[in-house]
N, C-alpha and C positions, 0 to 999 in steps of 0.2 A: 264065858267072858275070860278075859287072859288075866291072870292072877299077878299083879303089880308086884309083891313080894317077892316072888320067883324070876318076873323080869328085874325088879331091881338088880337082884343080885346077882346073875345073870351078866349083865352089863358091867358090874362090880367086876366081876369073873375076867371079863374081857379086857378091860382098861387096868386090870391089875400090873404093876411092874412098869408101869407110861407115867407120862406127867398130868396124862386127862384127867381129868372130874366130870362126875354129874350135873349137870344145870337144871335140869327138869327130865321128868318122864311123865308123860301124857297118854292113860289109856280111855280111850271113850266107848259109849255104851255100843257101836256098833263095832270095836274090834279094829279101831283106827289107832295105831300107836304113834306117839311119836317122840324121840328120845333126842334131847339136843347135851350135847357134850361140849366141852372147852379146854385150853391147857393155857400155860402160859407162853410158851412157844406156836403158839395156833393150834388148829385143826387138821389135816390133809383128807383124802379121801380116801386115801389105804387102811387111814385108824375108823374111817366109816365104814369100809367095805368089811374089814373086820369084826367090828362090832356087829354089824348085818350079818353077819354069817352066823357068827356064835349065836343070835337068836334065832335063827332057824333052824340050829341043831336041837336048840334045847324045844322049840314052841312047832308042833309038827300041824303045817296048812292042810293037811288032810283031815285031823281032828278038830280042827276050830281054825276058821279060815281067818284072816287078820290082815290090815295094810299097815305097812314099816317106810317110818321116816325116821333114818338116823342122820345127823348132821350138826353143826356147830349152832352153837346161841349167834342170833344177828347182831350184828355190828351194831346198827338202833335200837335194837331189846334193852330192855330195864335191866341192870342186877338183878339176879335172883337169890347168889351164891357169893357167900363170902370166896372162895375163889377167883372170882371174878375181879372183886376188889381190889383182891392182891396182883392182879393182872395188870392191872389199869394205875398204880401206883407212878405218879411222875405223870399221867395222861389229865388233860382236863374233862374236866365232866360238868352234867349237867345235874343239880339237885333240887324235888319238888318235895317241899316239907308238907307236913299234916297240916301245919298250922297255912298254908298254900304261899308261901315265900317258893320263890323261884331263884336258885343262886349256880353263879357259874366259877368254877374255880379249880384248881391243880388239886388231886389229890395227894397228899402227902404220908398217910398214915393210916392204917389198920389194924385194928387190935380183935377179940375176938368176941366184945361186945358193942364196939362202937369203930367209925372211921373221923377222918380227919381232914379238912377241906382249908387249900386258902384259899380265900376270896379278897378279891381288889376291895376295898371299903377308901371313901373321901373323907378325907379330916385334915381339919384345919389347925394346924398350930398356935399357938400363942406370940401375937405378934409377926401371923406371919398374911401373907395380903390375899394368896387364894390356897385354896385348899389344896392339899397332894393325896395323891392313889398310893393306899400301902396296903401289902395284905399282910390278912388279917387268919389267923387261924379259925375255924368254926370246926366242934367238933359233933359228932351226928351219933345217936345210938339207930342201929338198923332196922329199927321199928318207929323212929321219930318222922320217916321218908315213904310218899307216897312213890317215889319214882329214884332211881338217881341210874342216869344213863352216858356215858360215853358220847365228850361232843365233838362232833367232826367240823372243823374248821376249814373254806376253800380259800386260805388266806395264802 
């Protein structure tokens, strides 16, 4: 089986000196890898093709046969990676708490234990006849969140 520590770093190796990050590496028990990467400026296929090569320098298919998928985190994938976050800063998102609230709002802020979301909230003033949409800051520690994904609007 392909030794995940060795491809981490590996991969580490590769994306050194770029604006990429890891998002996940995936090895499964038949020897299926799959390595999804992100930056803040995108992905291309040059920094895949890249990255695919240097694992084949290092992990030889004659010794231990193995399928390789290198390529970006999807567009509708979850966060996985505080990188991510930092990506999506000014983006609105989608956020599904533990406690199962569903909230949609701008991200505004990251820090390195918790993010920071506004969300439209209705409230009614004093004296005033109907309520008004203000946002409102809500802020998340990254373990509070069963999900929080990037929303794509066809507006």
């Amino acid at each position: 089986m392909i030794d995940k520590t060795i491809l981490t770093q590996t991969v580490e190796e590769a994306i050194a000196g770029t604006d990429l990050f890891i998002v996940d590496i995936d090895v499964k028990a038949d020897n299926n890898i799959i390595v999804e990467v992100d930056s803040i400026s995108g992905v291309d296929i040059d920094s895949c093709v890249a990255i695919t090569r240097k694992i084949e320098s290092v992990f030889d298919r004659d010794v231990e046969d193995y399928q390789l998928e290198v390529g970006s985190a999807g567009l509708t994938s979850p966060f996985k990676v505080k990188g991510q976050y930092d990506k999506n800063i000014g983006n609105e998102v989608e956020v599904l708490t533990r406690d199962g609230r569903k909230l949609s709002g701008r991200l505004v802020e990251t820090t390195d234990s918790t993010f920071t979301v506004e969300v439209p909230v209705k409230v009614k003033h004093e004296g005033a006849k109907r309520p008004v949409i203000e946002l409102q800051p809500e802020t998340f520690a990254y373990g509070d969140c069963k999900s929080v994904r990037y929303k794509i609007d066809f507006k």
